[in-house]
Structure formats: C-alpha cells, structure tokens
Backbone as a printed PyTorch tensor [residue, N CA C, xyz], in Angstrom:
tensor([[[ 86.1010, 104.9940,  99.1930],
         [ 86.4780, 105.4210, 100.5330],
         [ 85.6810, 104.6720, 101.5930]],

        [[ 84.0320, 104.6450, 101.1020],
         [ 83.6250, 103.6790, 102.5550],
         [ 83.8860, 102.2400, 102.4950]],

        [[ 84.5640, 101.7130, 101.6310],
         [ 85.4280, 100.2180, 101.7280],
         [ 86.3090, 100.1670, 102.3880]],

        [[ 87.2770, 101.1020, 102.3070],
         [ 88.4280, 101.5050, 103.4670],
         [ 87.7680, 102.0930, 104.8100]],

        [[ 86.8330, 102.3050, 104.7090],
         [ 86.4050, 102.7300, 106.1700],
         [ 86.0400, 101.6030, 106.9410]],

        [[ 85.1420, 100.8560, 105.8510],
         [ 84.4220,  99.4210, 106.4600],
         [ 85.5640,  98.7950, 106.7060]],

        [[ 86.8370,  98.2700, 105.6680],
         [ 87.7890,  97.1870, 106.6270],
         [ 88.4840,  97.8270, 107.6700]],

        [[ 89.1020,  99.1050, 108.0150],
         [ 89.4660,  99.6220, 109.1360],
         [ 88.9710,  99.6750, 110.3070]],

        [[ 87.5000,  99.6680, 110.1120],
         [ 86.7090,  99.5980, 111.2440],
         [ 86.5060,  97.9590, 111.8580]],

        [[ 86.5940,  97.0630, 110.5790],
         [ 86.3080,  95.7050, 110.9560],
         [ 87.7160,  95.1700, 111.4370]],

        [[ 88.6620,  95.7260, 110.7890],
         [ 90.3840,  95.6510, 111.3020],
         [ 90.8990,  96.0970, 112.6580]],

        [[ 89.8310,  97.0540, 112.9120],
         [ 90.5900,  97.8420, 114.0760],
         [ 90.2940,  96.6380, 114.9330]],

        [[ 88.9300,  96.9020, 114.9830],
         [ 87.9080,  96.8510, 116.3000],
         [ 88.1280,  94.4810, 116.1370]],

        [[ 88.7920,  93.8140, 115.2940],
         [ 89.1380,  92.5700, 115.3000],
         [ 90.7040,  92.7970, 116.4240]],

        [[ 91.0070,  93.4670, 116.0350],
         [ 92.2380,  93.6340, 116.4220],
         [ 92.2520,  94.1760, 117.9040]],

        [[ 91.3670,  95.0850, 118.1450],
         [ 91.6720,  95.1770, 119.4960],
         [ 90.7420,  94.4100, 120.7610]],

        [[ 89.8250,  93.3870, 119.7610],
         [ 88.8360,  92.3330, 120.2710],
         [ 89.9560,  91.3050, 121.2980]],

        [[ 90.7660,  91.3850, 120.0550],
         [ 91.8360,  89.8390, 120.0930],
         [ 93.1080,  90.3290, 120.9460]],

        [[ 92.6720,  91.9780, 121.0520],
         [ 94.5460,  92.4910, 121.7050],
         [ 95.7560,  92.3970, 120.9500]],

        [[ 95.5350,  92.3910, 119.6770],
         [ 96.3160,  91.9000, 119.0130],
         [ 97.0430,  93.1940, 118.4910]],

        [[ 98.0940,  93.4280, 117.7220],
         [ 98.9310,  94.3530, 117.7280],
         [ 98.2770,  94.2240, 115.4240]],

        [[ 97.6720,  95.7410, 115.3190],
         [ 97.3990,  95.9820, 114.0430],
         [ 98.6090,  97.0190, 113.3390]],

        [[ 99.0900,  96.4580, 112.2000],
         [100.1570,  97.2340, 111.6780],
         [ 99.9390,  97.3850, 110.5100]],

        [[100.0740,  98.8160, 110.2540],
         [ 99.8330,  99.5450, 109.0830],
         [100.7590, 100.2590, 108.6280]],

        [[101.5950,  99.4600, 107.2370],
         [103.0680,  99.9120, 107.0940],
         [102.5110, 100.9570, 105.7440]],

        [[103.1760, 102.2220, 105.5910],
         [103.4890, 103.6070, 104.8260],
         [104.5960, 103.8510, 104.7540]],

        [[104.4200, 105.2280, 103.2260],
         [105.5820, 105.9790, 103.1280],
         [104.6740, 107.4410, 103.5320]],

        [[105.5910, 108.0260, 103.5410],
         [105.0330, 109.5230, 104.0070],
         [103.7950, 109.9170, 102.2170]],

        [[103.8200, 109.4270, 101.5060],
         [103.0750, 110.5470, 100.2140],
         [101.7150, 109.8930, 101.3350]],

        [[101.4120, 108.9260, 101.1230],
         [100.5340, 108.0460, 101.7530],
         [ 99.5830, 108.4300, 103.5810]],

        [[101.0370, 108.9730, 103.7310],
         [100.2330, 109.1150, 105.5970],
         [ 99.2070, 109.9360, 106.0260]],

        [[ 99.1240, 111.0880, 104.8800],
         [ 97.9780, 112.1290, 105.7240],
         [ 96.7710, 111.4060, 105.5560]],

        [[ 96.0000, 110.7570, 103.9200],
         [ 94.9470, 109.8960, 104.0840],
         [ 94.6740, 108.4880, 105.1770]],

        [[ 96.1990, 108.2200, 105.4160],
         [ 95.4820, 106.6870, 106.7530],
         [ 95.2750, 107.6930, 107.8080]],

        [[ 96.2880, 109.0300, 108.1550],
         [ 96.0750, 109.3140, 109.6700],
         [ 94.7560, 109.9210, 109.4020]],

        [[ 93.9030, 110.0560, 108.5040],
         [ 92.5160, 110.8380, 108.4190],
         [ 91.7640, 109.4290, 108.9260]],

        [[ 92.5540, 108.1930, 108.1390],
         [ 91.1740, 106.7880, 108.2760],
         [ 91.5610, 106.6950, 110.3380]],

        [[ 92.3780, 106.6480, 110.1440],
         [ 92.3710, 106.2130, 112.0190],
         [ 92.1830, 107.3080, 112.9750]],

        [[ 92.0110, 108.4780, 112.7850],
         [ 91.6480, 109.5620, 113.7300],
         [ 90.2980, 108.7200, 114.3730]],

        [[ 90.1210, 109.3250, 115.3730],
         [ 89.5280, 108.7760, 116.4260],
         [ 89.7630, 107.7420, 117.2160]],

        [[ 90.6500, 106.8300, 116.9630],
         [ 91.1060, 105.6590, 117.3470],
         [ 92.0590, 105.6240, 118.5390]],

        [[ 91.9060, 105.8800, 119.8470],
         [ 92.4790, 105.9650, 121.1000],
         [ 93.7580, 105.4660, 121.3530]],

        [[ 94.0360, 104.1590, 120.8240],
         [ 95.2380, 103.5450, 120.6360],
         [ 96.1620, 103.3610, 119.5740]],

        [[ 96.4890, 104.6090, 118.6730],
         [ 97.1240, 104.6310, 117.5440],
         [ 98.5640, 105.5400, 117.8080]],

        [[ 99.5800, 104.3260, 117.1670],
         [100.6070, 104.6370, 117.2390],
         [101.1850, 105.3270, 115.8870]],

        [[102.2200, 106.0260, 115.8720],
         [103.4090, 106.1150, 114.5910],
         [105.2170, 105.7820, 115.1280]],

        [[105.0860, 104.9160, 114.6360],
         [106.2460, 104.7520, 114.1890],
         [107.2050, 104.6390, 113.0000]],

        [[108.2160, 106.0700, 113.3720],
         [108.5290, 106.4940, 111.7830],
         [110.1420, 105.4480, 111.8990]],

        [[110.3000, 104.7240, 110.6630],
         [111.4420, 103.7120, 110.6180],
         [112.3380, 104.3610, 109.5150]],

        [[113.6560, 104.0220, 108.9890],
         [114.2480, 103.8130, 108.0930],
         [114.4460, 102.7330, 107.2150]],

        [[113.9060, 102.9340, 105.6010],
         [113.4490, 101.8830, 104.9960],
         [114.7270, 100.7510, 104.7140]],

        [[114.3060,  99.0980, 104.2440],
         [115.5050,  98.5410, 104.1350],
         [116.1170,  98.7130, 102.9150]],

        [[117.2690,  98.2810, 103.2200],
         [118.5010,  98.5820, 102.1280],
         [118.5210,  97.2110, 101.1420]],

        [[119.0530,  97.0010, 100.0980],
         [119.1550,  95.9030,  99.5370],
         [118.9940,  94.6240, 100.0540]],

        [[119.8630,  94.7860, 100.8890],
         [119.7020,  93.1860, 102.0500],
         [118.0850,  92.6550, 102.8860]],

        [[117.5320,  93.3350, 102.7580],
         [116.2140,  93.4900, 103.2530],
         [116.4520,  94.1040, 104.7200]],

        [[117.0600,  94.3330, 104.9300],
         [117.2060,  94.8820, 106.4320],
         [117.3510,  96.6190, 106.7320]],

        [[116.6180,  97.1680, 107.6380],
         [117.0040,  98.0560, 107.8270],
         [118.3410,  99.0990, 107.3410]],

        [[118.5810, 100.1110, 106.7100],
         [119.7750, 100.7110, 106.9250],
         [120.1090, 101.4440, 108.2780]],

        [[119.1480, 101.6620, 108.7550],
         [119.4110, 102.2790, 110.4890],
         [119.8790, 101.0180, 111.3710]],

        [[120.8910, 101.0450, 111.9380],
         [121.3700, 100.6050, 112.9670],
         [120.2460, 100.5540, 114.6280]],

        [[119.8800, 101.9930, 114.7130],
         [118.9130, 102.1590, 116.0530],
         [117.7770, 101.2940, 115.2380]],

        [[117.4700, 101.8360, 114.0510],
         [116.0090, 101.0680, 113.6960],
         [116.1550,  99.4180, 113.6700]],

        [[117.0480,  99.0940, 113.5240],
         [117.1460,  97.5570, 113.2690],
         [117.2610,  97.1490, 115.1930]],

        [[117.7300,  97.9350, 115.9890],
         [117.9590,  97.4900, 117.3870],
         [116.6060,  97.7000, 118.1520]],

        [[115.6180,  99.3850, 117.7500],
         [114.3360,  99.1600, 118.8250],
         [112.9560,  98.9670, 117.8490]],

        [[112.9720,  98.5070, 116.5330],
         [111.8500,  98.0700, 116.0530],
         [111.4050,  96.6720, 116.3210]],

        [[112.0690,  95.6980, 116.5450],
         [111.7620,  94.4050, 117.0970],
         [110.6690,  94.5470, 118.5960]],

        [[111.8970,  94.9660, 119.4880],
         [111.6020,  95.6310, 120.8720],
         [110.4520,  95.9010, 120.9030]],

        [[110.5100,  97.3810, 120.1680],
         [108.7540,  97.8750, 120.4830],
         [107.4910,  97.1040, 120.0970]],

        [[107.8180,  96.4290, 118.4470],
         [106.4050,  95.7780, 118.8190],
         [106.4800,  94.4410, 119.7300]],

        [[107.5520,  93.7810, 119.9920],
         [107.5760,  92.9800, 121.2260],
         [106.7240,  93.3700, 122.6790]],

        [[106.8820,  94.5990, 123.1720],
         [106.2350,  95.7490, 124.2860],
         [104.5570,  95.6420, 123.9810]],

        [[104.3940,  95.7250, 122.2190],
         [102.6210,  96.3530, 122.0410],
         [102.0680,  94.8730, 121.7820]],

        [[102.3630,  93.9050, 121.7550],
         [101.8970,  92.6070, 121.2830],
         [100.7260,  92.3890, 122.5300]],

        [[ 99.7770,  92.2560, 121.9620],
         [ 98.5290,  91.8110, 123.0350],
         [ 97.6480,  93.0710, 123.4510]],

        [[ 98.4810,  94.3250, 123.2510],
         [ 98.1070,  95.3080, 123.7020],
         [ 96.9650,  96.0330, 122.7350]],

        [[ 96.2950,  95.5860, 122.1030],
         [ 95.2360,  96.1690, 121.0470],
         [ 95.8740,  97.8220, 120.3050]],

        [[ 97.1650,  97.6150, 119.8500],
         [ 97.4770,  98.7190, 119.3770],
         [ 97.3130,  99.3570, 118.0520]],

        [[ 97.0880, 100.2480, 117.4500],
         [ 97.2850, 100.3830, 115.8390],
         [ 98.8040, 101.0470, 115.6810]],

        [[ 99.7290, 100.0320, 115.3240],
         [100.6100, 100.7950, 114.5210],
         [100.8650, 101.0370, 112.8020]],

        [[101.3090, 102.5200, 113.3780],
         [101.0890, 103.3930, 111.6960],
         [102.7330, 103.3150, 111.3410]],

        [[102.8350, 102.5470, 110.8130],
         [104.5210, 102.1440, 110.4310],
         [105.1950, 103.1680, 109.2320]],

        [[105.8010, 104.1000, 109.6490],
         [105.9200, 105.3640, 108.2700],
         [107.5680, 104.9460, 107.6180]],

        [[107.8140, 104.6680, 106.3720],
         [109.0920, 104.6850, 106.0770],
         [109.7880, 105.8950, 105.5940]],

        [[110.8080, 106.6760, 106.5240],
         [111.2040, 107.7890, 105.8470],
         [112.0090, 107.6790, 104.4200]],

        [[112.0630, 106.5490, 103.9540],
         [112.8870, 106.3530, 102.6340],
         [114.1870, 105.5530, 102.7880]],

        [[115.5800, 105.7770, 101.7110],
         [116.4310, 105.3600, 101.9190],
         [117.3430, 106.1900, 102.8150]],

        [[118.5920, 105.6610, 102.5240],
         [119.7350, 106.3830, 103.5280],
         [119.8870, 108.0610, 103.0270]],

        [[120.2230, 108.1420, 101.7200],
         [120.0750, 109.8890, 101.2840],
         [118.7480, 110.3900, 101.2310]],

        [[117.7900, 109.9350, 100.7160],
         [116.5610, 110.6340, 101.6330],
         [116.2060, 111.5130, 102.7060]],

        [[116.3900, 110.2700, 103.3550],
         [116.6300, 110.8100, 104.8040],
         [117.5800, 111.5370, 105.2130]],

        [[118.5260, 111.9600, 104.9250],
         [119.4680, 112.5040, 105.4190],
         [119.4290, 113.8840, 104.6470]],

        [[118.8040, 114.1860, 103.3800],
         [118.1710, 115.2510, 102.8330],
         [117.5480, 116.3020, 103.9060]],

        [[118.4150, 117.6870, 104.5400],
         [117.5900, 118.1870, 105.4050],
         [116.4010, 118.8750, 105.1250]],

        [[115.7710, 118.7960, 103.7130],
         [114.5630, 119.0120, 103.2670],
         [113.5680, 118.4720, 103.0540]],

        [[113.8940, 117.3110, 104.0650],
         [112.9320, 116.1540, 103.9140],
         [111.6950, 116.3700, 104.1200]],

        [[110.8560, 116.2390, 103.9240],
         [109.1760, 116.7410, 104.0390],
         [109.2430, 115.9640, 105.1430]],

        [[109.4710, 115.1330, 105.9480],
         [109.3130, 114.8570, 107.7320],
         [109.6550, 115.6380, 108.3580]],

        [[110.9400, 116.3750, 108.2460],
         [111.9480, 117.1730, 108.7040],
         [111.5120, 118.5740, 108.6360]],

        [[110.7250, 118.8960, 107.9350],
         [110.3120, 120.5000, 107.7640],
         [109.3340, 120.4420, 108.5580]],

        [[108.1070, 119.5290, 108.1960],
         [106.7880, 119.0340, 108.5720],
         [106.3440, 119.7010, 110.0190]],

        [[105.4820, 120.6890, 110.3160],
         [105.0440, 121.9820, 111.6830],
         [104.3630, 120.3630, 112.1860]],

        [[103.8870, 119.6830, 111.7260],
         [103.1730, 118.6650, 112.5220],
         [103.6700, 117.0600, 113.2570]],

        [[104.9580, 117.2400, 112.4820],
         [106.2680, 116.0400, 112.8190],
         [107.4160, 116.0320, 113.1880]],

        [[108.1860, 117.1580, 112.5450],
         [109.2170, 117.5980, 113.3310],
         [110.1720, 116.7200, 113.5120]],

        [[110.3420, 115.6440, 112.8320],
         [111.3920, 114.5980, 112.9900],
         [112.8550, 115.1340, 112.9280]],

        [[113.4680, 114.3140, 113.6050],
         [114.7790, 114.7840, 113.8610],
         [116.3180, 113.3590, 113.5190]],

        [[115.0110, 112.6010, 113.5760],
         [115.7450, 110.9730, 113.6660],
         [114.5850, 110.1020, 113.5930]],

        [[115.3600, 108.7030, 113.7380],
         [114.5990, 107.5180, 114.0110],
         [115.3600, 106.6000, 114.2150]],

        [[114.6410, 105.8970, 114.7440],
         [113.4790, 105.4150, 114.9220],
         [112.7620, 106.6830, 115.7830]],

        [[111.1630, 106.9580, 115.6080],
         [110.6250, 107.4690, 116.6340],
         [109.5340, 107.3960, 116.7960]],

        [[109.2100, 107.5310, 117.6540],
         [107.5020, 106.2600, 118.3660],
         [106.5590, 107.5770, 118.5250]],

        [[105.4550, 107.6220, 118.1440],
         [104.1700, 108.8530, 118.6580],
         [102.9490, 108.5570, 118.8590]],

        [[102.6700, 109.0160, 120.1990],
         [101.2560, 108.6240, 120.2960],
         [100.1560, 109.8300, 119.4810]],

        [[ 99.1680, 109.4400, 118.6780],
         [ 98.1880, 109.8420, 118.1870],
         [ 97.0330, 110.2790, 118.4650]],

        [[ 96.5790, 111.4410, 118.5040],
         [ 95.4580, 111.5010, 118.9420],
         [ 94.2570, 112.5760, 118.1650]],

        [[ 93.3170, 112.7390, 118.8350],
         [ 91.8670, 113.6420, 117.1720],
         [ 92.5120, 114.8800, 117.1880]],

        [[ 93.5080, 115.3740, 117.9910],
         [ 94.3030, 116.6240, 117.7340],
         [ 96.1060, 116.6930, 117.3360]],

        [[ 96.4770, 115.4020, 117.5750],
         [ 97.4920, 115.1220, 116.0470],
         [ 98.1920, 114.5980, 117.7700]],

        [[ 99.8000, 114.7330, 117.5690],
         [100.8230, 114.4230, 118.4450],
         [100.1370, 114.3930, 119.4440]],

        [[100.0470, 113.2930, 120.4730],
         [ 99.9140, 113.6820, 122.3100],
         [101.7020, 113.2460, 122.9540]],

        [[101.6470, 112.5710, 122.5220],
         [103.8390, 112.3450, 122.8200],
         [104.7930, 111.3010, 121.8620]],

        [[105.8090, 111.5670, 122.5720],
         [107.0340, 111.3060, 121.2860],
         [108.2440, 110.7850, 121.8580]],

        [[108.7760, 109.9120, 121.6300],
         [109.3310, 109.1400, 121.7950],
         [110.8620, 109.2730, 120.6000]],

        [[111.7810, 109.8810, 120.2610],
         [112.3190, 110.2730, 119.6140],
         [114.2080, 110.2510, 119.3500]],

        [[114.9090, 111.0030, 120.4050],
         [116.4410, 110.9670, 120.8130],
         [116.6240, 109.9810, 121.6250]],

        [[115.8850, 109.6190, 122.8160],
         [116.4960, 108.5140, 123.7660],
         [116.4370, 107.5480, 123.1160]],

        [[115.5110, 107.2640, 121.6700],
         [115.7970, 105.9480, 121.0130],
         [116.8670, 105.5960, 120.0500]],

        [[117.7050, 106.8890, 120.1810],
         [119.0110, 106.9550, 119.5560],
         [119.7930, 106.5900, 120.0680]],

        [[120.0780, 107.1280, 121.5060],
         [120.9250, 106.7630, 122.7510],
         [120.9330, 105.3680, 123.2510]],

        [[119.7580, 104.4340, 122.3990],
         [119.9670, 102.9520, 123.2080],
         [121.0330, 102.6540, 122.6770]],

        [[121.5910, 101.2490, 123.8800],
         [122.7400, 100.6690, 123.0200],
         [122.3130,  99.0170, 123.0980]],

        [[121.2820,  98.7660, 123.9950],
         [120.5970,  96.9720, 124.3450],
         [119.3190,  97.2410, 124.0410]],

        [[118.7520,  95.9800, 123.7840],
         [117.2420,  95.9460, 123.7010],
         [116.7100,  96.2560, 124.8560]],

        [[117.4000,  96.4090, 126.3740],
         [117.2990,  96.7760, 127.5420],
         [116.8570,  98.0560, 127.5840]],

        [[117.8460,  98.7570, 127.0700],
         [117.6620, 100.2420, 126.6480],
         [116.4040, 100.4530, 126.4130]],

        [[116.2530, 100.3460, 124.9690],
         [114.8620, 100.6070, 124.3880],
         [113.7150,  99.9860, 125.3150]],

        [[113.5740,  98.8540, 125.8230],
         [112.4810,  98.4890, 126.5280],
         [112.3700,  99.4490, 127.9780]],

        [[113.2460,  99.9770, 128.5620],
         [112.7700, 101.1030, 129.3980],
         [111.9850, 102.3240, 129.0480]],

        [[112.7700, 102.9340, 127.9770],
         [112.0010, 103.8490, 127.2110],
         [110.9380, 103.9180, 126.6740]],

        [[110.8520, 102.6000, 126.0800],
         [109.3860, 102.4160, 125.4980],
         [108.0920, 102.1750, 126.4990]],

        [[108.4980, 100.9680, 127.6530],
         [107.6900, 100.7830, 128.4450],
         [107.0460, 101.9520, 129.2170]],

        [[107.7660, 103.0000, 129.6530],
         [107.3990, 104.2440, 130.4490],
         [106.5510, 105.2630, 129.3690]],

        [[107.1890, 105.3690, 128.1650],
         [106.2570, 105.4530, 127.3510],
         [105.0020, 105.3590, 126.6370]],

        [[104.7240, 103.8360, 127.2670],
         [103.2700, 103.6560, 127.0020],
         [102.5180, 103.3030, 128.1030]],

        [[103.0630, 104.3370, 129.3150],
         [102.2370, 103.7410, 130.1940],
         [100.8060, 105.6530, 130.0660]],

        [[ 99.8050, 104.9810, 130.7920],
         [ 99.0920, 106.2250, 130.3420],
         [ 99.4190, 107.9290, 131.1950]]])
C-alpha cells in the first residue's frame, strides 16, 4: 500500500507541476480503494463512461460524443481524472447495477462528470450530458461546470 501511495503522490503532484491532465482508468470492483488513494486531492474528478464494445469504441453514443470534449476542457488544467467503466451494454442497463443502487453515486446515465471531494460528491454533471447533440453542447456544460 505505501508503494501506491508513494507513486500517487509522485503522480499527482508531477502532474499537477506540469498542469497536465492525470488519468486513472477503473471498473467499479476497483473504485472504493483509488477513491480512498486520492481523497484529499482538491482537483479530482470521476468520470463514469460506458465500456467499449468489440470495435474498441465506446457503446454509448453520448459517451463517444462528450468524452473527447471533456478531457479536451481539463488538458493543462492539473486535473485527476478517475475514469470508472460501468461495464458493457447489458450491464449497464441492469437496474441493479451496483452504480445505480449505490446511496453514494446514484447514477442514472452516462456519461457523468463529478467533482470529488474528503466528503465524497461536491457536484455532478449527469442528464444535460445526455441532452448534448455537438461537441458545442457538451463544452458549455462542462466549461460552467468546472468553473469554481
């Protein structure tokens, strides 16, 4: 555990030296131990995606339209993103999905963007990223989103 503490700490703190956008891709069995390694970390994101399908690409349509976008928005910005894959297409769509039940996540869809903080959710970013239909879209939403 303090090996993973030591490169996270040497990962973060490189990363937000350089402004550089740190990404830390998961599945949910996985997320409660990283969100324990990055608690405290002021600038930590989640973004929960839909995993790709055979083709290597996304099966979400929204996810394939505002995942580019957003980290386009955090690039430079010393961010940690916590990249969560809710699984495949029936997975996800399982309304017993352990995201979907989850008192601390509450997912409803995705793509959806959350800011992190030492007391869990501070905001969420969630349906309007359903409603985009341009990368226009999403870059309003997101931008107002990360402003403080």
């Amino acid at each position: 555990a303090s090996v993973a503490l030591a490169a996270y700490v040497l990962t973060s703190r490189f990363a937000e030296g350089l402004k550089r956008t740190l990404r830390v891709k998961t599945n949910v069995k996985r997320l409660r131990g990283i969100l324990n390694r990055y608690s405290g970390n002021p600038k930590v994101l989640l973004l929960f995606v839909a995993g790709d399908d055979e083709t290597g690409e996304s099966w979400c349509p929204d996810c394939r339209l505002a995942t580019p976008v957003i980290y386009s928005l955090l690039d430079g910005r010393g961010f940690t993103v916590i990249e969560i894959d809710v699984g495949d297409k029936p997975t996800w769509k399982d309304p017993d999905h352990e995201l979907r039940r989850s008192d601390k996540f509450k997912l409803t869809g995705v793509p959806t963007l959350m800011k992190w903080g030492q007391k869990g959710i501070i905001a969420r970013l969630d349906s309007e990223l359903e409603t985009c239909k341009t990368t226009s879209d999403v870059e309003i939403f997101v931008r107002e989103f990360l402003q403080p």
